[in-house]
C-alpha positions as CSV (number, residue, x, y, z in Angstrom):
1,X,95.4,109.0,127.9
2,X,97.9,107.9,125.0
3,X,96.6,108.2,121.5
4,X,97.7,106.5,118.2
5,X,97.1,106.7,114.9
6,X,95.8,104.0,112.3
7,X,96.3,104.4,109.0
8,X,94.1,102.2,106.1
9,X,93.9,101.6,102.7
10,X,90.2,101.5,101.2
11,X,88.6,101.6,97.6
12,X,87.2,105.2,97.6
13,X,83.5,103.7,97.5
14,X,83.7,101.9,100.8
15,X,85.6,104.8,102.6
16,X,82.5,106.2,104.6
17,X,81.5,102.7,105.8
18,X,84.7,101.9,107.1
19,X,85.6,105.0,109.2
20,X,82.0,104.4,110.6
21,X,82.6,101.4,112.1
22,X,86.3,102.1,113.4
23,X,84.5,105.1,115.0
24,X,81.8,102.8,116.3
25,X,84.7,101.3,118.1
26,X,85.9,103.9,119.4
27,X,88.2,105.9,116.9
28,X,88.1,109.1,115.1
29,X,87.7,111.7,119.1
30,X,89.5,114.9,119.7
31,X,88.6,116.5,122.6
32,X,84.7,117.7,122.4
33,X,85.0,116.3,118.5
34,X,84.2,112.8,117.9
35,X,84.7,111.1,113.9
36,X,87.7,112.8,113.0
37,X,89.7,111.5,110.2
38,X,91.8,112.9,107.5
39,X,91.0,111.1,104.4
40,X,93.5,111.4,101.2
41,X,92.7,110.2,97.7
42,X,95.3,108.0,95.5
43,X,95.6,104.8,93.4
44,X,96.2,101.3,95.2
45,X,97.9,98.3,93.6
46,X,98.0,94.9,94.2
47,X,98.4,91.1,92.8
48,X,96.1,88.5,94.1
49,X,98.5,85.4,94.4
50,X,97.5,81.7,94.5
51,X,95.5,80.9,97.2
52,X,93.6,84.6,97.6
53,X,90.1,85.3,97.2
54,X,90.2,88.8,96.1
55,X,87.0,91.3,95.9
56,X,88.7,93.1,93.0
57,X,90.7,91.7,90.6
58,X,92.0,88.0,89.7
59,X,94.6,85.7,90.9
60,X,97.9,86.5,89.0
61,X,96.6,90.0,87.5
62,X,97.9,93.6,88.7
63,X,95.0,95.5,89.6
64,X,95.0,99.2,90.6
65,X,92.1,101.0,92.2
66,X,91.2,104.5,93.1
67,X,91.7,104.2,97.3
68,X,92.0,106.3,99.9
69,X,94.5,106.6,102.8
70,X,92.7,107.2,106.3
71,X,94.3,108.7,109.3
72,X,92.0,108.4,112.4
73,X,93.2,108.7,116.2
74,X,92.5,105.9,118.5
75,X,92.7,106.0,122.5
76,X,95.9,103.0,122.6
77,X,94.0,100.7,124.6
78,X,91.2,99.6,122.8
79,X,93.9,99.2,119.5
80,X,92.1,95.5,119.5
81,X,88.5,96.6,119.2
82,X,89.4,99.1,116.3
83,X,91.9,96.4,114.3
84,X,88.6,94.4,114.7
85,X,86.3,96.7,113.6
86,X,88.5,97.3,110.2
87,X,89.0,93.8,109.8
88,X,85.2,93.1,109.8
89,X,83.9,96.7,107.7
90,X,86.8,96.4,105.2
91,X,85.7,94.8,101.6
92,X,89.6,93.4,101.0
93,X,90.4,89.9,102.0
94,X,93.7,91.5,103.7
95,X,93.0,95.2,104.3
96,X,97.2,97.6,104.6
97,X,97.0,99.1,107.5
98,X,99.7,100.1,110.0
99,X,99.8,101.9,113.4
100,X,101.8,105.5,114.4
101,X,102.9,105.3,117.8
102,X,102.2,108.8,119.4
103,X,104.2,109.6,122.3
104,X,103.8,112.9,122.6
């Protein structure tokens, strides 16, 4: 079974609740280990532009927040369920995300 890796972007204080539910989906297993994810602190930045309803921050103002960067394997077919189930945890209007394609 092919396996890839997500990788997310997620104010520190939501972390937990959000690798919960991309587990829920399916995420996070190693062999006989199930909620794995490596979890690495750091500072996000963004600017809201015209039209966004951001959680943190204002329209036109650079904001920077303490985040962490999430690495969690994912069996490749249900890549849709666990997209969904960051979409719908995730506190940020547009959650950064991206996928590693594991062909090994």
């Amino acid at each position: 079974m092919a396996t890839d890796i997500l990788v997310f972007f997620v104010p520190a204080d939501d972390t937990e609740d959000v690798i919960e539910a991309v587990c829920a989906a399916g995420a996070g297993k190693i062999g006989d280990y199930d909620e794995c994810a490596f979890v690495s602190p750091g500072i996000g930045q963004f600017r809201p532009l015209s039209g966004a309803d951001p959680t943190i921050g204002s329209v036109g103002e650079l904001e920077k927040v303490e985040e962490n960067r999430v690495e969690i394997t994912f069996p490749r077919e249900i890549k849709a369920d666990v997209i969904r189930a960051l979409k719908a945890a995730h506190p940020y209007e547009e959650p950064g995300f991206h996928i590693i394609r594991n062909d090994a």
